[in-house]
N, CA, C and O atoms as a CHARMM CRD file, in Angstrom:
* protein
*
  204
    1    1 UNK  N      0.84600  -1.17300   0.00000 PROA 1      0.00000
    2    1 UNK  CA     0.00000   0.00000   0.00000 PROA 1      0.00000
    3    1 UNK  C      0.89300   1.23700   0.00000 PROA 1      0.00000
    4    1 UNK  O      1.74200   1.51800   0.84500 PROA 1      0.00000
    5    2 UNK  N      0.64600   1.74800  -0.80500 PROA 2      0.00000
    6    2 UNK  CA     1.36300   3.34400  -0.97400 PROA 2      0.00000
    7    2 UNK  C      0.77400   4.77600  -0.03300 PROA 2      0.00000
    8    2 UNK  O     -0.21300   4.77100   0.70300 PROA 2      0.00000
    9    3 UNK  N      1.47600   5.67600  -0.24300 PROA 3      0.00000
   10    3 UNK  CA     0.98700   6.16600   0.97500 PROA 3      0.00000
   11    3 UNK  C     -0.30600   7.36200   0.48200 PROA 3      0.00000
   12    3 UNK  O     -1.13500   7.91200   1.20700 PROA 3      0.00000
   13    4 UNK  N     -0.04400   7.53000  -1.38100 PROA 4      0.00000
   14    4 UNK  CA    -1.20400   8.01500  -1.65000 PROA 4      0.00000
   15    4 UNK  C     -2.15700   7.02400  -1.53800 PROA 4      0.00000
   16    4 UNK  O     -3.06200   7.85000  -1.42400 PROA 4      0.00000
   17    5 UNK  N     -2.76300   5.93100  -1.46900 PROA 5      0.00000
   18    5 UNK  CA    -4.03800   5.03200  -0.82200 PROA 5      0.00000
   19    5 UNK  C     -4.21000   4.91600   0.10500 PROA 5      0.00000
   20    5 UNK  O     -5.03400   4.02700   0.32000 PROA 5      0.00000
   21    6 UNK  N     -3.64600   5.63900   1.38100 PROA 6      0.00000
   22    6 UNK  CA    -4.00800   5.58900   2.67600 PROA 6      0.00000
   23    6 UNK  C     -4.16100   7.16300   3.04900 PROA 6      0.00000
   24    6 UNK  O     -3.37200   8.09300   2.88000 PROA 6      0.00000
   25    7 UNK  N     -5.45500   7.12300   3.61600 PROA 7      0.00000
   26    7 UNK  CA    -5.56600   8.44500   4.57400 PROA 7      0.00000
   27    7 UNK  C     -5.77000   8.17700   6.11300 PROA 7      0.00000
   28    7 UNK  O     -5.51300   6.98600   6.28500 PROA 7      0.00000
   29    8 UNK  N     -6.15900   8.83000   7.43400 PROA 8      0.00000
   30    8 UNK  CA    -6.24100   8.64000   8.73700 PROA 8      0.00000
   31    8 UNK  C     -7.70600   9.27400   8.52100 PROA 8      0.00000
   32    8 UNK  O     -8.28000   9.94100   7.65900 PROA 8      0.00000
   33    9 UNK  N     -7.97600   8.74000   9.69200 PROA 9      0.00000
   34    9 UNK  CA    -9.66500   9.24000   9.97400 PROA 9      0.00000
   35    9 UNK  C     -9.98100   8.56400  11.67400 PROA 9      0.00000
   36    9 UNK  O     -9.27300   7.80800  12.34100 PROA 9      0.00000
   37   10 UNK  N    -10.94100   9.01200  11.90800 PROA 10     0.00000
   38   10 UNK  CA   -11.75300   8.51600  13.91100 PROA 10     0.00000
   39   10 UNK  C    -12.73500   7.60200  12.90000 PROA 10     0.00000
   40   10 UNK  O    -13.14200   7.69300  11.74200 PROA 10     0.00000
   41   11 UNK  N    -12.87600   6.66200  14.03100 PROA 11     0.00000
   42   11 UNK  CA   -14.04600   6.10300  14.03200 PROA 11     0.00000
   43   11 UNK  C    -14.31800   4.99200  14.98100 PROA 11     0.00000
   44   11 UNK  O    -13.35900   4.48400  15.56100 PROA 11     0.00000
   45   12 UNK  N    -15.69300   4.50100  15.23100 PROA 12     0.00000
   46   12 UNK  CA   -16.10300   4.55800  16.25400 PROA 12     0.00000
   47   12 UNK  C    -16.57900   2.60200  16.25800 PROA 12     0.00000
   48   12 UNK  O    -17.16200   2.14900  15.27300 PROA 12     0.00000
   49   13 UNK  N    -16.22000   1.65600  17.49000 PROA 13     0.00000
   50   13 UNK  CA   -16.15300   0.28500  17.24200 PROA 13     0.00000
   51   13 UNK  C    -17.73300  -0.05500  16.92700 PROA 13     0.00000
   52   13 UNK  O    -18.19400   1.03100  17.27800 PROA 13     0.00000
   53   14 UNK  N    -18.46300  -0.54100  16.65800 PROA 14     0.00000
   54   14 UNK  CA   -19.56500  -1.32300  16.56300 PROA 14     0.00000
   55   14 UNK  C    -19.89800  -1.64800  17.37700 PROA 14     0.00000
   56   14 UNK  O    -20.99600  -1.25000  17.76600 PROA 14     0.00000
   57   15 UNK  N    -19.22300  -2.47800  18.05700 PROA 15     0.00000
   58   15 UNK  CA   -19.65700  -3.65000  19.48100 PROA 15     0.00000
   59   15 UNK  C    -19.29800  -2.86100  20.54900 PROA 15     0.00000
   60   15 UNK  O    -18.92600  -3.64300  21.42400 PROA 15     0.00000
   61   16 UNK  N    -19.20300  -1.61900  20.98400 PROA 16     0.00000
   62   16 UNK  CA   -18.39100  -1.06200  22.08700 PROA 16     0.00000
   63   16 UNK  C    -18.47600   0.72200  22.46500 PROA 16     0.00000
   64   16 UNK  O    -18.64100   1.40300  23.47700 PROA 16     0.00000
   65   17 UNK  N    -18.24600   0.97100  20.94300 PROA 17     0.00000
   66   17 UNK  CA   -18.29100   2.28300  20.69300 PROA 17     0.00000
   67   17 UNK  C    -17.59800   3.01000  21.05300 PROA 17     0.00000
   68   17 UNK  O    -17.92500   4.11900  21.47300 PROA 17     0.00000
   69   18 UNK  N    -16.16300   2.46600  20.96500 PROA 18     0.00000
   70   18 UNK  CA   -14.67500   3.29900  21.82400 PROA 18     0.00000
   71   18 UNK  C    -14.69100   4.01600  20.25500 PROA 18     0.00000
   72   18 UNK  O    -15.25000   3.61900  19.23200 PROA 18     0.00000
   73   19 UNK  N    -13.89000   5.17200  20.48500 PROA 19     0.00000
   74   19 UNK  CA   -13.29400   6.20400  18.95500 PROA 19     0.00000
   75   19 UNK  C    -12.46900   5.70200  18.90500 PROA 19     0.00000
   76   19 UNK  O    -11.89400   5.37100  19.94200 PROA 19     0.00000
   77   20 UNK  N    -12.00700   5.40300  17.74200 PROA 20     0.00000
   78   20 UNK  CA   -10.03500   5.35600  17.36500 PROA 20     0.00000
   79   20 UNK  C     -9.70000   5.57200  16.22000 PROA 20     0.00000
   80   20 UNK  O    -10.59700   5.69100  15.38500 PROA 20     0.00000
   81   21 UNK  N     -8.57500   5.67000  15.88800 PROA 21     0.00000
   82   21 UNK  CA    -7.67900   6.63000  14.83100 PROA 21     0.00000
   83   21 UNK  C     -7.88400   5.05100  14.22100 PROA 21     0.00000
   84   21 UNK  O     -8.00100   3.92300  14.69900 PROA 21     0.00000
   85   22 UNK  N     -7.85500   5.66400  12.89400 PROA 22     0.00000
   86   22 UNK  CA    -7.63600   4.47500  11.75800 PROA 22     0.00000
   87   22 UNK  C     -7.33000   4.80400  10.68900 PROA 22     0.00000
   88   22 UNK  O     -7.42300   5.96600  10.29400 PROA 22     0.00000
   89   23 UNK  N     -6.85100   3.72900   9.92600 PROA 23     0.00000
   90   23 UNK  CA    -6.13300   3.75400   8.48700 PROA 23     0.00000
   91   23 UNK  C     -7.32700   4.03400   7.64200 PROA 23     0.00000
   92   23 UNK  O     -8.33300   3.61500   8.21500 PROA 23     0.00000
   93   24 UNK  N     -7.59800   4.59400   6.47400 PROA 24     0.00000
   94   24 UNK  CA    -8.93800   4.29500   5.64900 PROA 24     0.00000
   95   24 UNK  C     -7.83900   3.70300   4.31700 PROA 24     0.00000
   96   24 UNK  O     -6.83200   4.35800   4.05000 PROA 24     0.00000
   97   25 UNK  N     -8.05000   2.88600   3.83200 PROA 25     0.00000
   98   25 UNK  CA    -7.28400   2.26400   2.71100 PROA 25     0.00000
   99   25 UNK  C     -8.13800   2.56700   1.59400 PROA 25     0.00000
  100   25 UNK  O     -9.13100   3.25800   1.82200 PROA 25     0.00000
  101   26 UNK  N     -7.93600   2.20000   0.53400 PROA 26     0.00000
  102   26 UNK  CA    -8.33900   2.49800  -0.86500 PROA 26     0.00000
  103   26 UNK  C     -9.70900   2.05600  -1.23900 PROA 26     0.00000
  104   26 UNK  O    -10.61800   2.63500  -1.83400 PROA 26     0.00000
  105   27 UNK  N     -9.57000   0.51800  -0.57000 PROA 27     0.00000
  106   27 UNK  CA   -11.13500  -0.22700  -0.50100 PROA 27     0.00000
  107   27 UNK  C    -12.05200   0.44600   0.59700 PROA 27     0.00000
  108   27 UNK  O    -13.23300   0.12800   0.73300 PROA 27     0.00000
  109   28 UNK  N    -11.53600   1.22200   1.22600 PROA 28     0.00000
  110   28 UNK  CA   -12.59300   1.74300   1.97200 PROA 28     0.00000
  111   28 UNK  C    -13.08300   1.09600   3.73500 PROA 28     0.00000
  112   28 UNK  O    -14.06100   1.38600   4.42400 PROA 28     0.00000
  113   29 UNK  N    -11.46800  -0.22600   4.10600 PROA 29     0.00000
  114   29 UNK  CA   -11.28700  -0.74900   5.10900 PROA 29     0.00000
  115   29 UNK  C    -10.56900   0.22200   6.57200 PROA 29     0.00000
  116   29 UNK  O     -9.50300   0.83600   6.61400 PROA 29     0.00000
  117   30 UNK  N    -11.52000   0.06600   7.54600 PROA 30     0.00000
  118   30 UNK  CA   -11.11800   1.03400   8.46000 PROA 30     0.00000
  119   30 UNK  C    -10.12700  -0.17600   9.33500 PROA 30     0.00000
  120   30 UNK  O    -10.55700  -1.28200   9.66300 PROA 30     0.00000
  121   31 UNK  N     -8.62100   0.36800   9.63000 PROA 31     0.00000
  122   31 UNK  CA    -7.40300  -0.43300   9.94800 PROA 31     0.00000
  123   31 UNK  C     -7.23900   0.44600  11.64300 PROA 31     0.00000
  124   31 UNK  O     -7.01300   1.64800  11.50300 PROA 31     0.00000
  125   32 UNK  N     -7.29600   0.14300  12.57800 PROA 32     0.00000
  126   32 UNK  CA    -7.30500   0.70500  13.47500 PROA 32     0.00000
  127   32 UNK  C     -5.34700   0.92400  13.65300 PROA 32     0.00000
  128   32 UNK  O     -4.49400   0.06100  13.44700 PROA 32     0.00000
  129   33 UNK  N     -5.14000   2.38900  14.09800 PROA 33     0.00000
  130   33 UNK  CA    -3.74800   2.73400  14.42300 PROA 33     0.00000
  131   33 UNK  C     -2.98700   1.94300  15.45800 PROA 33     0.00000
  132   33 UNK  O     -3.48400   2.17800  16.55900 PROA 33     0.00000
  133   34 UNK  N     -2.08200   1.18600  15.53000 PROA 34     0.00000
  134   34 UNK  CA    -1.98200   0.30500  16.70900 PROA 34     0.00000
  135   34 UNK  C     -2.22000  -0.91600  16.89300 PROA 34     0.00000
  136   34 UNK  O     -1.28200  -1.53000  17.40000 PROA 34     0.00000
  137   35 UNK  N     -2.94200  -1.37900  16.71500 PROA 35     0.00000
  138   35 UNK  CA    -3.83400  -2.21200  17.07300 PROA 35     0.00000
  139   35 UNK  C     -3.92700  -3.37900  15.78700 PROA 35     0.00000
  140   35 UNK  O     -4.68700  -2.97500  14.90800 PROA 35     0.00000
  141   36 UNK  N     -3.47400  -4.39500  15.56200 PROA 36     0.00000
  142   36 UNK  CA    -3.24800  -5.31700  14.67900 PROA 36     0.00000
  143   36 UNK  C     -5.17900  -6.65200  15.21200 PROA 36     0.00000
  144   36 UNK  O     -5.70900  -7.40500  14.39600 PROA 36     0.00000
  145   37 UNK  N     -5.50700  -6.51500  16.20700 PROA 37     0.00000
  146   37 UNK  CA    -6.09300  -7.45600  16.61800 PROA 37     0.00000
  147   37 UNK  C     -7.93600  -5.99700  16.77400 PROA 37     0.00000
  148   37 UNK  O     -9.12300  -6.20200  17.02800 PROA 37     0.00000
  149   38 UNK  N     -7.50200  -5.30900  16.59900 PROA 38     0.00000
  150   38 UNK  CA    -8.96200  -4.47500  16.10800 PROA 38     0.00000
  151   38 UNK  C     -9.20200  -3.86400  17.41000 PROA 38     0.00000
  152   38 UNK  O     -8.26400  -3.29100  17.96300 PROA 38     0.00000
  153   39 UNK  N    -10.55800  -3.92700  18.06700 PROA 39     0.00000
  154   39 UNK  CA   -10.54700  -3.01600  19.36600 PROA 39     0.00000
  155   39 UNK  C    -10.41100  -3.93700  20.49700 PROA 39     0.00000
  156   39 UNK  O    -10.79900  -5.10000  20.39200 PROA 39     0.00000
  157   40 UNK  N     -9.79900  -3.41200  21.74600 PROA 40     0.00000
  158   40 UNK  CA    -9.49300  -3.97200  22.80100 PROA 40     0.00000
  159   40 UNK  C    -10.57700  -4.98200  23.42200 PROA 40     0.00000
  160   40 UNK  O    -10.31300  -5.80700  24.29700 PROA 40     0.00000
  161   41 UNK  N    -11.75800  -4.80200  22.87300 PROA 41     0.00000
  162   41 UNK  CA   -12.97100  -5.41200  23.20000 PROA 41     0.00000
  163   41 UNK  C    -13.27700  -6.57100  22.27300 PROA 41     0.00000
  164   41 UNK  O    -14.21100  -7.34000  22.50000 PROA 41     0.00000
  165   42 UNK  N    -12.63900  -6.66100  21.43800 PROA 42     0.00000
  166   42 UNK  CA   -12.28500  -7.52700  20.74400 PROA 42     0.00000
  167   42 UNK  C    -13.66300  -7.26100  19.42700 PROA 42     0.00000
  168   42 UNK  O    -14.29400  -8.07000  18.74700 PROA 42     0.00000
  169   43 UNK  N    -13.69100  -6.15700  19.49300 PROA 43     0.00000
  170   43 UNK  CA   -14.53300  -5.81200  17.74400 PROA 43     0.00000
  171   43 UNK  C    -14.08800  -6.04000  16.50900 PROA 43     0.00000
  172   43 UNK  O    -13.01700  -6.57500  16.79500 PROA 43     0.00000
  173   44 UNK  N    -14.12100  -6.02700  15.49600 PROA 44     0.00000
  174   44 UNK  CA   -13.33300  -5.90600  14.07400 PROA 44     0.00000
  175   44 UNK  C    -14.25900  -4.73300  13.38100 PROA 44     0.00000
  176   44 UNK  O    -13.81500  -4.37300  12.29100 PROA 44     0.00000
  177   45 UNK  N    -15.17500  -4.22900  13.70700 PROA 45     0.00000
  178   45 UNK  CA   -15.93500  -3.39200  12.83000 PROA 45     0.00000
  179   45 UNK  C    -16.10200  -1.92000  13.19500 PROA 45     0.00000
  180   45 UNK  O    -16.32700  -1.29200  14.23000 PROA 45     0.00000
  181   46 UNK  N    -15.93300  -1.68600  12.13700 PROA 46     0.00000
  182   46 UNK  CA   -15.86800   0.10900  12.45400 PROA 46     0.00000
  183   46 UNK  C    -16.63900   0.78500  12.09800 PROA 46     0.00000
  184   46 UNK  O    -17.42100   0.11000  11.42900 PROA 46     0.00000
  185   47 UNK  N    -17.04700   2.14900  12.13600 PROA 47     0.00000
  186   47 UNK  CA   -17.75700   3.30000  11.43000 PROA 47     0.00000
  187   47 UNK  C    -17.21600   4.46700  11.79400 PROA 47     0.00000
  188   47 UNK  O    -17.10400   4.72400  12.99300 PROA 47     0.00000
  189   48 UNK  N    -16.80100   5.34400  10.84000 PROA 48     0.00000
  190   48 UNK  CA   -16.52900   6.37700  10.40100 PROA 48     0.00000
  191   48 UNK  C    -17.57300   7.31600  11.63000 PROA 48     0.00000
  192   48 UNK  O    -18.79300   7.30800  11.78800 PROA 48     0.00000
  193   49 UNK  N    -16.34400   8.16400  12.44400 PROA 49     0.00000
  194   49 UNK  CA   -17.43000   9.13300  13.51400 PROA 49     0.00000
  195   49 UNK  C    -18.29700  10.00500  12.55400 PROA 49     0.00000
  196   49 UNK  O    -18.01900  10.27100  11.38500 PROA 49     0.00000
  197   50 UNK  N    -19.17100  10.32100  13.11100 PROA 50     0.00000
  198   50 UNK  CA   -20.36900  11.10000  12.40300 PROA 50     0.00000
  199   50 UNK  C    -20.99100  10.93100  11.41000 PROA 50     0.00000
  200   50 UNK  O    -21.54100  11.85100  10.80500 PROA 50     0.00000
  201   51 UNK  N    -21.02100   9.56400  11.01600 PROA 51     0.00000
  202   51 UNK  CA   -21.64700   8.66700  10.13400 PROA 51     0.00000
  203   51 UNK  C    -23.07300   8.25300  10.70000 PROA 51     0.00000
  204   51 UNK  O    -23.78400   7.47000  10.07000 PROA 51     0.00000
């Protein structure tokens, strides 16, 4: 991934609803900053804050 296909953005877990910084990739996959295993609560799904 190049670094023009990646931007940063918040967004907010599904199952939990903690905010966190994330990758937005090209497909449109929210990659949480840090965090290889998704949210501490063990979510994988995201939404874009103020969505």
């Amino acid at each position: 991934m190049t670094v023009q296909q990646r931007t940063r953005g918040a967004a907010q877990c599904v199952d939990c609803g903690r905010a966190m910084a994330v990758r937005i990739t090209s497909e449109e996959t929210l990659l949480p900053i840090g965090s290889t295993d998704g949210c501490p609560c063990g979510g994988t799904e995201f939404r874009m804050l103020g969505e």
